[in-house]
Chimera marker file (.cmm) of the C-alpha trace (Angstrom):
<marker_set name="trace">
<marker id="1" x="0.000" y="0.000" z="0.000" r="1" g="1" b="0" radius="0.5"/>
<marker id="2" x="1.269" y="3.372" z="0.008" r="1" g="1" b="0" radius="0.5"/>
<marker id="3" x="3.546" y="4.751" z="2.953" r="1" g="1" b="0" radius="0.5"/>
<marker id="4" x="2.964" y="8.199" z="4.174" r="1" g="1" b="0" radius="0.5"/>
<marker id="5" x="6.288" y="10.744" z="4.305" r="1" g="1" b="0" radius="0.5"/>
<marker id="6" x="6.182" y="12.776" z="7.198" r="1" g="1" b="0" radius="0.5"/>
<marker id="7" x="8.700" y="16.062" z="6.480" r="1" g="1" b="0" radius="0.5"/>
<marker id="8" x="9.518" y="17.848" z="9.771" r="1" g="1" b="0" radius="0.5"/>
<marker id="9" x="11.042" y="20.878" z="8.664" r="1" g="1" b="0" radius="0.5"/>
<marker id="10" x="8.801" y="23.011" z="6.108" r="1" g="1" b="0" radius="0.5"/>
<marker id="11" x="11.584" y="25.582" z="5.584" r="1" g="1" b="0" radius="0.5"/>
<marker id="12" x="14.136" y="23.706" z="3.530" r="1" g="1" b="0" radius="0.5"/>
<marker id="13" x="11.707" y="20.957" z="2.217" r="1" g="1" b="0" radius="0.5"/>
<marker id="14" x="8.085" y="23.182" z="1.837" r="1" g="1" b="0" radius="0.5"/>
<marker id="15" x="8.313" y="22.229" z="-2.314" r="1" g="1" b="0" radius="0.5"/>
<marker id="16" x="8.352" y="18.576" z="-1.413" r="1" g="1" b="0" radius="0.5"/>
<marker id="17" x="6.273" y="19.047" z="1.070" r="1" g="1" b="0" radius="0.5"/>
<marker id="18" x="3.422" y="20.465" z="-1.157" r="1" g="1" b="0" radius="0.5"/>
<marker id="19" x="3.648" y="17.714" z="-4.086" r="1" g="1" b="0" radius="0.5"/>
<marker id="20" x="3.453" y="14.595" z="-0.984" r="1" g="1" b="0" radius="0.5"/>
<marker id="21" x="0.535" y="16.220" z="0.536" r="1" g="1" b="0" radius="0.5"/>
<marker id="22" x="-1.696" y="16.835" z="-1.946" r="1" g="1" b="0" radius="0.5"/>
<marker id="23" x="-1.883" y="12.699" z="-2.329" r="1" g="1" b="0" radius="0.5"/>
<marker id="24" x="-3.413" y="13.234" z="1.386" r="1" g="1" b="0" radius="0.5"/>
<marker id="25" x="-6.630" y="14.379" z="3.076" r="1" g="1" b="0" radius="0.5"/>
<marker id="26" x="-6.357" y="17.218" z="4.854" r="1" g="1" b="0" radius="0.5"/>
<marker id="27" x="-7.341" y="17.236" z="8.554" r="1" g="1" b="0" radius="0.5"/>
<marker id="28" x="-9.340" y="21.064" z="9.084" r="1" g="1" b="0" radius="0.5"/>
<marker id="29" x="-12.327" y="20.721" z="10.937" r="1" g="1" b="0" radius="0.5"/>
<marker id="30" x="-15.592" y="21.501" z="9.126" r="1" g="1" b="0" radius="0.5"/>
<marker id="31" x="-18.844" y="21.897" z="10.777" r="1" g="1" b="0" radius="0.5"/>
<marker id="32" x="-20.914" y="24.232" z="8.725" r="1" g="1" b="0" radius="0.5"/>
<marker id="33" x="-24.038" y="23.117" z="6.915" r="1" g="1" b="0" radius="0.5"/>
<marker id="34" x="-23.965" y="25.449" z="4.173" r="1" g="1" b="0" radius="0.5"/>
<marker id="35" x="-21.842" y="26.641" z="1.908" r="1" g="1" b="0" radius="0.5"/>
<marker id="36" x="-22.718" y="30.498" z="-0.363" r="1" g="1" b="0" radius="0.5"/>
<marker id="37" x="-24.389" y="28.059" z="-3.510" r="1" g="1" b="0" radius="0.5"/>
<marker id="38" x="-26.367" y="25.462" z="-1.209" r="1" g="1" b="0" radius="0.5"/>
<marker id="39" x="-27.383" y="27.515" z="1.857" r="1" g="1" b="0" radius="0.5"/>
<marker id="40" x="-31.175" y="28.573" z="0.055" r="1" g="1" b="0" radius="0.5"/>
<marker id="41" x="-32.022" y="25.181" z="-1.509" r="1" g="1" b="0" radius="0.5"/>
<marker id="42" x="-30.972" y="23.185" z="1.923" r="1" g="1" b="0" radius="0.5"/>
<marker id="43" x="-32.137" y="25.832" z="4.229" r="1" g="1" b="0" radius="0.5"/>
<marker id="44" x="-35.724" y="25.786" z="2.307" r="1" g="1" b="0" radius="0.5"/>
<marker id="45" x="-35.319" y="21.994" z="2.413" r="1" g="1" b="0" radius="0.5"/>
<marker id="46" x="-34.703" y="21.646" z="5.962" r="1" g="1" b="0" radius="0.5"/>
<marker id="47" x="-37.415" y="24.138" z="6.945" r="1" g="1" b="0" radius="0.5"/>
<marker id="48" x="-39.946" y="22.494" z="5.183" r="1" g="1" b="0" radius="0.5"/>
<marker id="49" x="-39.165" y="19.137" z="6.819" r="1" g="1" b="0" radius="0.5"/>
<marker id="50" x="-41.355" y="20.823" z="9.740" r="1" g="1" b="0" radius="0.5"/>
<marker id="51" x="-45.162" y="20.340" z="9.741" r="1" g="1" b="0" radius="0.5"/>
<marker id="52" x="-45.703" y="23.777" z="10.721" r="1" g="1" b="0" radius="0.5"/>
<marker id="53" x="-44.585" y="25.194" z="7.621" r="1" g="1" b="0" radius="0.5"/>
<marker id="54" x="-46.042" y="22.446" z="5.186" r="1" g="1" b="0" radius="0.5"/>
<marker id="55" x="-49.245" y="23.360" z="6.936" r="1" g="1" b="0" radius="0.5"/>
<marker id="56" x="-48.867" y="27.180" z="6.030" r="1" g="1" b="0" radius="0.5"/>
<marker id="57" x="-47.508" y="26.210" z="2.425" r="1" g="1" b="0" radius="0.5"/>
<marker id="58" x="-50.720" y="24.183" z="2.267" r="1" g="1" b="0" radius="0.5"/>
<marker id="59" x="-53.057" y="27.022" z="3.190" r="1" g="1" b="0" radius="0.5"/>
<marker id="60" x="-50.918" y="29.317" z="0.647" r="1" g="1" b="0" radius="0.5"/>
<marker id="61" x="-51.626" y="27.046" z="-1.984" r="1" g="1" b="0" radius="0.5"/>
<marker id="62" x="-55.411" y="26.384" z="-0.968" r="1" g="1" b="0" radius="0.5"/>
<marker id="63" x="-55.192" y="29.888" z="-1.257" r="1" g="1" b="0" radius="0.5"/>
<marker id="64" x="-54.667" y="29.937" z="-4.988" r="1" g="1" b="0" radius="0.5"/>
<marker id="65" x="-57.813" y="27.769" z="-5.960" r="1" g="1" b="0" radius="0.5"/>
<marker id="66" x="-60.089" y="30.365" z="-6.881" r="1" g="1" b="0" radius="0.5"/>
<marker id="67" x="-63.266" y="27.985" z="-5.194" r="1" g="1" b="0" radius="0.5"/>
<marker id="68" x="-61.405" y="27.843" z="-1.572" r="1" g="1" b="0" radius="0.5"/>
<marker id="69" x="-59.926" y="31.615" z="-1.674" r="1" g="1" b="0" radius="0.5"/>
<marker id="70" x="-60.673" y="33.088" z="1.883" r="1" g="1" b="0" radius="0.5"/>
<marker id="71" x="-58.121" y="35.965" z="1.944" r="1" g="1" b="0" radius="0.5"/>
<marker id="72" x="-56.110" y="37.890" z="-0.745" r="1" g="1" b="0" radius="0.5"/>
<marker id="73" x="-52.982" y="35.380" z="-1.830" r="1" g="1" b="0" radius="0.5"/>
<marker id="74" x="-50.347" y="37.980" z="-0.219" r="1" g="1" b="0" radius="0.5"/>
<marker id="75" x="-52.028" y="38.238" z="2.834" r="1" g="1" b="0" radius="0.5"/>
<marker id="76" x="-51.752" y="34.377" z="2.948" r="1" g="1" b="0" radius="0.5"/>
<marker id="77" x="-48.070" y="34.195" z="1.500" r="1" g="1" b="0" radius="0.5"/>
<marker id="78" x="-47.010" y="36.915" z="4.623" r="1" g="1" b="0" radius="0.5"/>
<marker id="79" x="-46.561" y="34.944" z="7.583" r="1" g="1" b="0" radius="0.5"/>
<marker id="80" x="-45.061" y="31.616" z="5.463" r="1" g="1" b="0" radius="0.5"/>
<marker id="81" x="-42.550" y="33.914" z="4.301" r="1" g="1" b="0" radius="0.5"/>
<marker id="82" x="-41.576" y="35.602" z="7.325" r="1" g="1" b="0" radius="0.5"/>
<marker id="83" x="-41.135" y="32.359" z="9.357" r="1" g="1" b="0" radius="0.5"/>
<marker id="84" x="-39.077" y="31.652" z="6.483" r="1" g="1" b="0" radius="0.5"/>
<marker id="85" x="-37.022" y="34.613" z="6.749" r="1" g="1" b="0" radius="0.5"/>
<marker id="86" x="-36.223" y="34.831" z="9.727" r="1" g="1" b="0" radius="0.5"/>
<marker id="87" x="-35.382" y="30.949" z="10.363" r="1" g="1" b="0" radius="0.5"/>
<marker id="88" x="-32.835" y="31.239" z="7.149" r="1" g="1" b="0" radius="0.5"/>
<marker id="89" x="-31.253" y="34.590" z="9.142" r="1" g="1" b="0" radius="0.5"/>
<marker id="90" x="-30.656" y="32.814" z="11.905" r="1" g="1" b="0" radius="0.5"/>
<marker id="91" x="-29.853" y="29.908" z="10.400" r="1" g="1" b="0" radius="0.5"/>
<marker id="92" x="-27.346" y="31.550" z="8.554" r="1" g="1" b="0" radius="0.5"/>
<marker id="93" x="-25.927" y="33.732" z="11.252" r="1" g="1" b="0" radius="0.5"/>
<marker id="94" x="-25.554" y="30.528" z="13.257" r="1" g="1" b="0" radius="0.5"/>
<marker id="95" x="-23.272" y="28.802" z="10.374" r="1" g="1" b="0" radius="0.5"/>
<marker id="96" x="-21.420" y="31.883" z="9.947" r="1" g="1" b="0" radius="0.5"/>
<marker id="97" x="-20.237" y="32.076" z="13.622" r="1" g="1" b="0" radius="0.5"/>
<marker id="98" x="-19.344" y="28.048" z="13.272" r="1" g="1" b="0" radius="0.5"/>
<marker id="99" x="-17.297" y="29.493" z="9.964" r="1" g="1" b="0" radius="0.5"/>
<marker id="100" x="-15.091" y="31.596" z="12.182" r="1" g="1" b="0" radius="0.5"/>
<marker id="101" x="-14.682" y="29.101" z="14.923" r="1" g="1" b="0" radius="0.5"/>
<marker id="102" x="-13.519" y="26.477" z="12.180" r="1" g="1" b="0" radius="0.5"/>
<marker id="103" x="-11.143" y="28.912" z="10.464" r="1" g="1" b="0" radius="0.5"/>
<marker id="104" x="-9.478" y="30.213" z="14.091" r="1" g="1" b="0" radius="0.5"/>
<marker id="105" x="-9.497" y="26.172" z="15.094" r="1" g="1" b="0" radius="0.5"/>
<marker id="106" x="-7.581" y="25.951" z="12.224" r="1" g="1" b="0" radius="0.5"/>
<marker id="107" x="-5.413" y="28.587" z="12.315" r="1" g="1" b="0" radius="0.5"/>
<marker id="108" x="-4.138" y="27.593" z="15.558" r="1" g="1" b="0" radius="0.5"/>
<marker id="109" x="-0.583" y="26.363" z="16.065" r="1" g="1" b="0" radius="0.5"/>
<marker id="110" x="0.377" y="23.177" z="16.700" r="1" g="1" b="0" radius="0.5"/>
<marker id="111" x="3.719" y="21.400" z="18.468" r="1" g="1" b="0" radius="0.5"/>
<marker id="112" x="4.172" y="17.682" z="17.738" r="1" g="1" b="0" radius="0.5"/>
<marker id="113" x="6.334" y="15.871" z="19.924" r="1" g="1" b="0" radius="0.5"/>
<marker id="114" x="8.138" y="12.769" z="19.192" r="1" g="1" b="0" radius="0.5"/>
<marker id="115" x="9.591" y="10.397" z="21.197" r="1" g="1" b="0" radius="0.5"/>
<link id1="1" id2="2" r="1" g="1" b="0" radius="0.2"/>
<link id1="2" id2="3" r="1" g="1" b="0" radius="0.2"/>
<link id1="3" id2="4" r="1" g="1" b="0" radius="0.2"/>
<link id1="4" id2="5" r="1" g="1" b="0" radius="0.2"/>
<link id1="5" id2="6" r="1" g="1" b="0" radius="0.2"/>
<link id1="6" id2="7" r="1" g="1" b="0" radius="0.2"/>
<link id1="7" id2="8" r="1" g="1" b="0" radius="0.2"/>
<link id1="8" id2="9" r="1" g="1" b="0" radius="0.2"/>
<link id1="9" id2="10" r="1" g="1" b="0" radius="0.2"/>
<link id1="10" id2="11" r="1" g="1" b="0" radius="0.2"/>
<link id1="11" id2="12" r="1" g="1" b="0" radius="0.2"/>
<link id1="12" id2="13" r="1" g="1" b="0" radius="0.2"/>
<link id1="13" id2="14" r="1" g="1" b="0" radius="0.2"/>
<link id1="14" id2="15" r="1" g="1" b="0" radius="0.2"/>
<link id1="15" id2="16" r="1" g="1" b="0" radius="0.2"/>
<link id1="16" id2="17" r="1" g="1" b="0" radius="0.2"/>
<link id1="17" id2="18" r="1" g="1" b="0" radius="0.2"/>
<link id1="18" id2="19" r="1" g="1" b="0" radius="0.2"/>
<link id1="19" id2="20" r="1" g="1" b="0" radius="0.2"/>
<link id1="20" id2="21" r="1" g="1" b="0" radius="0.2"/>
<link id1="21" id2="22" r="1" g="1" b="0" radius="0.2"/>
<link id1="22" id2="23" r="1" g="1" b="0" radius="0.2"/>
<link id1="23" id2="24" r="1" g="1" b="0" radius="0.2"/>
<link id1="24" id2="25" r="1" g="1" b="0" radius="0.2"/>
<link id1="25" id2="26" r="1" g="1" b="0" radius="0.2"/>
<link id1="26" id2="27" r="1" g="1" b="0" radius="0.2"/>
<link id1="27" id2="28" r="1" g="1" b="0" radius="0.2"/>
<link id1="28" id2="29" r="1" g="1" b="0" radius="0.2"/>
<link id1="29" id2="30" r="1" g="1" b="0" radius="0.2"/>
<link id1="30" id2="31" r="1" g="1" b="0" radius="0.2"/>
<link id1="31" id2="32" r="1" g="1" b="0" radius="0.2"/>
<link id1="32" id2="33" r="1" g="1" b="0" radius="0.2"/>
<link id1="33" id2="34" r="1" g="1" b="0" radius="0.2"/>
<link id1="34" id2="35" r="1" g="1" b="0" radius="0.2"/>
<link id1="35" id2="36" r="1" g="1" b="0" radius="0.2"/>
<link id1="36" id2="37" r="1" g="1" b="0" radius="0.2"/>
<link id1="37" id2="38" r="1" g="1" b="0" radius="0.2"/>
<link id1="38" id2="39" r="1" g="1" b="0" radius="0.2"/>
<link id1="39" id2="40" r="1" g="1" b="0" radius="0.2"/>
<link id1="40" id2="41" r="1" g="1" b="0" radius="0.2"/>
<link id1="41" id2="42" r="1" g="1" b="0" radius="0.2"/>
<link id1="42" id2="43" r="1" g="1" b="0" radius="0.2"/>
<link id1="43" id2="44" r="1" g="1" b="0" radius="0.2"/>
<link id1="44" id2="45" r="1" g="1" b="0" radius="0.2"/>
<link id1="45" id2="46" r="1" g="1" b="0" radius="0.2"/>
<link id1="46" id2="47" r="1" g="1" b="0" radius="0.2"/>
<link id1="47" id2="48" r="1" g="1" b="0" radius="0.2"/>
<link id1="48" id2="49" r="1" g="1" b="0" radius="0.2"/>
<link id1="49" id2="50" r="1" g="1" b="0" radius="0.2"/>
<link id1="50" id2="51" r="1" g="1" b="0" radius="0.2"/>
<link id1="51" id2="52" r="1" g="1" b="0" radius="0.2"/>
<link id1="52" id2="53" r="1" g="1" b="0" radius="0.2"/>
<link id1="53" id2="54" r="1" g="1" b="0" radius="0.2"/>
<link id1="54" id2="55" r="1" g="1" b="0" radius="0.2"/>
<link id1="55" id2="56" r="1" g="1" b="0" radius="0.2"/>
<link id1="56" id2="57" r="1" g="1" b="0" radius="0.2"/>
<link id1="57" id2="58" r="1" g="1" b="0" radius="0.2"/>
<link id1="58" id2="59" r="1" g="1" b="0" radius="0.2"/>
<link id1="59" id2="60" r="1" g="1" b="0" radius="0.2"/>
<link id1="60" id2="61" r="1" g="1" b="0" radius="0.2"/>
<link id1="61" id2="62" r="1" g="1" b="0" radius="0.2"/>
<link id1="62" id2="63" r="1" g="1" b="0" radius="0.2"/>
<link id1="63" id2="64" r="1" g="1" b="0" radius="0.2"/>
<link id1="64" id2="65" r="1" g="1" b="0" radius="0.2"/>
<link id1="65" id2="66" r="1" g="1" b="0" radius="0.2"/>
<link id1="66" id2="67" r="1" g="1" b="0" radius="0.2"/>
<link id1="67" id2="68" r="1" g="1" b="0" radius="0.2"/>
<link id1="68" id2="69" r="1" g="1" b="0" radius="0.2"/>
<link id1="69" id2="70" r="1" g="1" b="0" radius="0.2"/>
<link id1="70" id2="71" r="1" g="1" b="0" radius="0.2"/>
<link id1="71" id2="72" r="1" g="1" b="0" radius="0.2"/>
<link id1="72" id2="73" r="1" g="1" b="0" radius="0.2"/>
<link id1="73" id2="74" r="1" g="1" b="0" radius="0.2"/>
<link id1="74" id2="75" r="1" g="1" b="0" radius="0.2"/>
<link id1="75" id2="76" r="1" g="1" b="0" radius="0.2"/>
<link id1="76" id2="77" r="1" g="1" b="0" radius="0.2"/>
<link id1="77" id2="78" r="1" g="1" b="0" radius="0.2"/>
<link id1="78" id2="79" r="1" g="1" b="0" radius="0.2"/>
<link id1="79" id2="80" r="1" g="1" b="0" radius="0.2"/>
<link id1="80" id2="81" r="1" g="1" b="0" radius="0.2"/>
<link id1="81" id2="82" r="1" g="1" b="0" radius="0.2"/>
<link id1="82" id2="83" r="1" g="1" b="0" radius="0.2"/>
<link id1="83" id2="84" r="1" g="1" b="0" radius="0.2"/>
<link id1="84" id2="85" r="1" g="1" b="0" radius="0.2"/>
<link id1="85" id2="86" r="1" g="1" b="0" radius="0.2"/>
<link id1="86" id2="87" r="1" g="1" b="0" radius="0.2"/>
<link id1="87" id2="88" r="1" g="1" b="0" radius="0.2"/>
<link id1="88" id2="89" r="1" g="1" b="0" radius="0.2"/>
<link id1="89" id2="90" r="1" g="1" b="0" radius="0.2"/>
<link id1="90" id2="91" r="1" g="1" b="0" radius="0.2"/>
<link id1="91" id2="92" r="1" g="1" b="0" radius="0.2"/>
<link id1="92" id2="93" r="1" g="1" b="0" radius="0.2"/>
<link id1="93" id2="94" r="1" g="1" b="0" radius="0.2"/>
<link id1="94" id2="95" r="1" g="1" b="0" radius="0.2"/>
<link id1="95" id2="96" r="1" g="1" b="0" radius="0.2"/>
<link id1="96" id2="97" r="1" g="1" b="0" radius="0.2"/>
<link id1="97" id2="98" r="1" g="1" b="0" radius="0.2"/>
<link id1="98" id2="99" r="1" g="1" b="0" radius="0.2"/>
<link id1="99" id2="100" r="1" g="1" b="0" radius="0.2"/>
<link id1="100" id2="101" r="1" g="1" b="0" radius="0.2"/>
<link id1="101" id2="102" r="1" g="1" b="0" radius="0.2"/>
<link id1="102" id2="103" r="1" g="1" b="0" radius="0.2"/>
<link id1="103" id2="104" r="1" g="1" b="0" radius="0.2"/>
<link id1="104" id2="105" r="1" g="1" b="0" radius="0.2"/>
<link id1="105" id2="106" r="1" g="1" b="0" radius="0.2"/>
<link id1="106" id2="107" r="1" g="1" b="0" radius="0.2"/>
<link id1="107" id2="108" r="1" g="1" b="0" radius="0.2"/>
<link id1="108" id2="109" r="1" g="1" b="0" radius="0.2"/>
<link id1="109" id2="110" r="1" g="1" b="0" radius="0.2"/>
<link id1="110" id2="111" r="1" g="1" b="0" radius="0.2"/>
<link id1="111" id2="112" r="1" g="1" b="0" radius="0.2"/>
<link id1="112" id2="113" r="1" g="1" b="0" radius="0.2"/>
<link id1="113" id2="114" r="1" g="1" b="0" radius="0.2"/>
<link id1="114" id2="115" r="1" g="1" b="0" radius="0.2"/>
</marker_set>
């Protein structure tokens, strides 16, 4: 199988040290959910994984038969959307702060000690 080089000194050695570790997985910790291009279609799809909202998507779309119409459609559409927003805010705001918690984890320096 293959044999992993470990170089211990990055100043004299960081070219060879770049070509070797790019066969290798990094090891940065990652816990965000979303990234800039999935964080609306996973948020949505999370969100609507609760009953609560199917039910007011269900009333919003009940809403749109002209038989069943109670209200006027935007008056229906206003409180689905703003559960909406303001889940995906925080939602978002929450991911961010695990964002700069991962990249200062990251950052951090590291001694390795040998025996």
């Amino acid at each position: 199988g293959k044999h992993r080089i470990v170089i211990p000194c990055l100043g004299h050695f960081k070219e060879e040290y770049e070509k070797v570790s790019k066969l290798y997985m990094n090891n940065k910790i990652r816990t965000t959910r979303y990234t800039l291009l999935n964080f609306l279609p996973r948020n949505l799809f999370e969100q609507f994984h609760r009953v609560a909202n199917l039910y007011f998507l269900f009333l919003v779309v009940l809403n749109w038969v002209p038989v069943v119409e109670a209200f006027q459609k935007e008056i229906t559409m206003l409180p689905l959307i703003g559960v909406l927003t303001i889940i995906a805010v925080k939602d978002g705001l929450e991911d961010y702060s695990r964002y700069k918690m991962d990249k200062q984890i990251n950052n951090l320096v590291t001694k390795v000690y040998s025996r």
